[in-house]
C-alpha positions as CSV (number, residue, x, y, z in Angstrom):
1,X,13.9,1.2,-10.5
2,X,15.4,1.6,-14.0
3,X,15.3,5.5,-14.0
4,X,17.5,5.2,-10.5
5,X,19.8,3.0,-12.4
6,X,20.0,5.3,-15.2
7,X,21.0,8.0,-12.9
8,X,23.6,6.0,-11.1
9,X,25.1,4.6,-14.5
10,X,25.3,8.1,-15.5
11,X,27.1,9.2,-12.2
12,X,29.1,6.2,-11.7
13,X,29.8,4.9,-15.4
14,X,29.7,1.3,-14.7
15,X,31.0,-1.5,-16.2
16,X,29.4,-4.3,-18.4
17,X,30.0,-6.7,-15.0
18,X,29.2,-4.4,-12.5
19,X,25.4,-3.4,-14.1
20,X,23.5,-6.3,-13.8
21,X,25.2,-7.0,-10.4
22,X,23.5,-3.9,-9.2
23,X,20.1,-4.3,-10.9
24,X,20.2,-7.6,-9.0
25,X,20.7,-5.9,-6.0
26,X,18.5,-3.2,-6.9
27,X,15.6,-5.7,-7.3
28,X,15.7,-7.7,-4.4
29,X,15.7,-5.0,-2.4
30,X,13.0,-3.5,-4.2
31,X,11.3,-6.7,-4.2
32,X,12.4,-7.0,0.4
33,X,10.6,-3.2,0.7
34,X,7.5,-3.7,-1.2
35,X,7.0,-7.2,1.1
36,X,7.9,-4.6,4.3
37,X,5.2,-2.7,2.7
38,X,2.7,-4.7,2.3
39,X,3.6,-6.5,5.7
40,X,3.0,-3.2,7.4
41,X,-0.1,-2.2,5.9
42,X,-2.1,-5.6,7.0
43,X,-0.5,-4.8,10.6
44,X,-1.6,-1.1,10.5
45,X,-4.8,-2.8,9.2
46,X,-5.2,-5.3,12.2
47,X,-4.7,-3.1,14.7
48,X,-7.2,-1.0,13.3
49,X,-9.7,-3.8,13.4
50,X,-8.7,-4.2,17.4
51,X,-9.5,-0.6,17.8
52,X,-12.9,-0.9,16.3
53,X,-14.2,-3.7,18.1
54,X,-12.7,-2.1,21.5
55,X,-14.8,1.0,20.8
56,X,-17.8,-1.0,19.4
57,X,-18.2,-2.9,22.6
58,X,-18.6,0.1,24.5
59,X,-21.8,1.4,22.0
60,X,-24.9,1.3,22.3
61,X,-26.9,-0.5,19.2
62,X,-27.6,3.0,17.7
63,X,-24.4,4.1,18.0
64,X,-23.0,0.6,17.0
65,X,-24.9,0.9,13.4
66,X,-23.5,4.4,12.8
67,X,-20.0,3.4,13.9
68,X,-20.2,0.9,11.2
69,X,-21.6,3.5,8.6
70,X,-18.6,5.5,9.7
71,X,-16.0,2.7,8.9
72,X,-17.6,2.3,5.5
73,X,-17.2,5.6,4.9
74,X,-13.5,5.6,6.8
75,X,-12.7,3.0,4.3
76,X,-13.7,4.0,0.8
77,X,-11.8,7.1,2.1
78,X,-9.1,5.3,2.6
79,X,-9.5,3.2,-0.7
80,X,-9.4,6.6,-3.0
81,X,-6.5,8.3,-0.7
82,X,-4.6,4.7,-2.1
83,X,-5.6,5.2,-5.6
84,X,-4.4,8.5,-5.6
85,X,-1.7,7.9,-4.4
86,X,-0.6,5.2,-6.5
87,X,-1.7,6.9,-9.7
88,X,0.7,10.1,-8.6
89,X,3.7,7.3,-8.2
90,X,2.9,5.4,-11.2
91,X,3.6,8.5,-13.2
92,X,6.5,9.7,-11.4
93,X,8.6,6.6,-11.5
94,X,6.6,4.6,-13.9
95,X,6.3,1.6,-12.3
96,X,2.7,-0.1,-11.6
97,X,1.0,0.5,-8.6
98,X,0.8,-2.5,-6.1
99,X,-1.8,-4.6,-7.2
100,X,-5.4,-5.2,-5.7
101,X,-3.8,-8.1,-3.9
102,X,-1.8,-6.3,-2.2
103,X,-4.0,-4.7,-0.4
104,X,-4.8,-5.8,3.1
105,X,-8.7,-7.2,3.3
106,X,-11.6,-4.6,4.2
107,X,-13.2,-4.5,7.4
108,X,-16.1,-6.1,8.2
109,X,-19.2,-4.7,6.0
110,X,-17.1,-2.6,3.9
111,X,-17.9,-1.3,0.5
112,X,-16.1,-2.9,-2.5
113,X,-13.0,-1.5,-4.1
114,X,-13.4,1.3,-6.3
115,X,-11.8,-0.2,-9.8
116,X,-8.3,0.4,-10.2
């Protein structure tokens, strides 16, 4: 947020009034998207979750306890592609990554968090 301010203060030369008006504004919306963020990822996550036990009902027990080995493996995937990810933001814009918290909860049987 504070290197698009600096950018807009330089384009826009505001005022001593007008700067912390729009870093207010700046931060509650920042604050609105990360909640539409985090929001949508625990959706995404539930509807995953639906999918899984859909397509594990239909399984037999073999295939059952590979499916779950796959999800494991579906999901530490997952877990890197986020760290990643939020590594490659935090040094772009500098802000900190969304924290473990913010992370929607693992399916059932999945491996821990790699550290962040």
């Amino acid at each position: 947020m504070e290197r698009n301010m600096e950018r807009m203060d330089r384009a826009l030369a505001f005022t001593p009034e007008q700067r912390p008006q729009v870093e207010a504004v700046m931060r509650a919306t920042g604050e609105e998207l990360a909640k539409l963020r985090r929001d949508s990822r625990e959706v995404t996550f539930q509807r995953i979750r639906s999918m899984n036990a859909k397509i594990e009902a239909m399984l037999t027990p073999a295939q059952s306890a590979k499916f779950a080995d796959y999800q494991k493996e579906q999901f530490e995937r997952m877990r890197r592609h986020q760290v990643e990810r939020d590594q490659r933001g935090r040094s772009r814009s500098g802000d900190a990554p969304p924290s473990p918290e913010d992370m929607p909860e693992p399916p059932d049987n999945a491996p821990p968090a790699p550290p962040r």
